[in-house]
C-alpha positions, 0 to 999 in steps of 0.5 A: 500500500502506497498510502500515509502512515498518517491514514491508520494512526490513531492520535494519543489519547494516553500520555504519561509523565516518565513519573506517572506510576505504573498504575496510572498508566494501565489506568490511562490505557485501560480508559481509553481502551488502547494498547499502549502509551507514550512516556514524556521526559520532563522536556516534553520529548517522547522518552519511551512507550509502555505497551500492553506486553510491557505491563504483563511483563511488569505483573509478572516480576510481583512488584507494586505499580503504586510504587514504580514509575513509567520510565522504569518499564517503558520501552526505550527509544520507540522506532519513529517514522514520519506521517508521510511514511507508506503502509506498506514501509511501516508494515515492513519496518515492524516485522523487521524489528518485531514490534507492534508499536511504531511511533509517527513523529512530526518533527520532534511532535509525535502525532500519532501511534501506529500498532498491529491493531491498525494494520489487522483493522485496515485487513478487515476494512478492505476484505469486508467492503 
């Protein structure tokens, strides 16, 4: 597919302080039914993102989400493609690096995420119509 990225992002809806507890932030996620959200540095920079996977891995290890902050979970760095970016490059990138989240960057604004979801949806979308 040659159409923008920017086509199948859904904007943030879920943003998190690096400080933000790890029970705000599942908070955050469950509210706004989605499966992820970007972790801000005091800057206003994307410093990370927490994933649904990230929180399964967190609950694992037993320990208090009252207590550890979102920066300390978070995936470091996610991969940043810009909005004019295609489909079919995005869908490539993911599978490359096995991810499910990829972050659409304006500059330095994020505007949107991009999951596996988005891609399963435009699936749909098309073989339904």
């Amino acid at each position: 597919m040659n159409k923008p990225i920017s086509s199948i992002m859904h904007r943030v809806l879920s943003p998190a302080s690096m400080d933000d507890s790890v029970e705000e932030v599942e908070a955050q996620i469950q509210a706004h039914h989605v499966s992820s959200a970007p972790v801000y540095d005091s800057d206003g920079a994307v410093l990370g993102i927490v994933t649904a996977t990230d929180l399964l891995k967190f609950h694992a290890t037993g320990r208090d989400p009252k207590t550890v902050k979102a920066w300390e979970i978070c995936t470091y760095r996610p991969i940043e493609v810009a909005p004019e970016a295609s489909i079919a490059e995005v869908a490539e990138l993911m599978l490359t690096h096995k991810i499910h989240h990829v972050v659409v960057m304006q500059g330095k604004s994020m505007v949107g995420i991009v999951s596996s979801l988005d891609f399963v949806r435009l699936f749909l979308d098309k073989n339904m119509t």
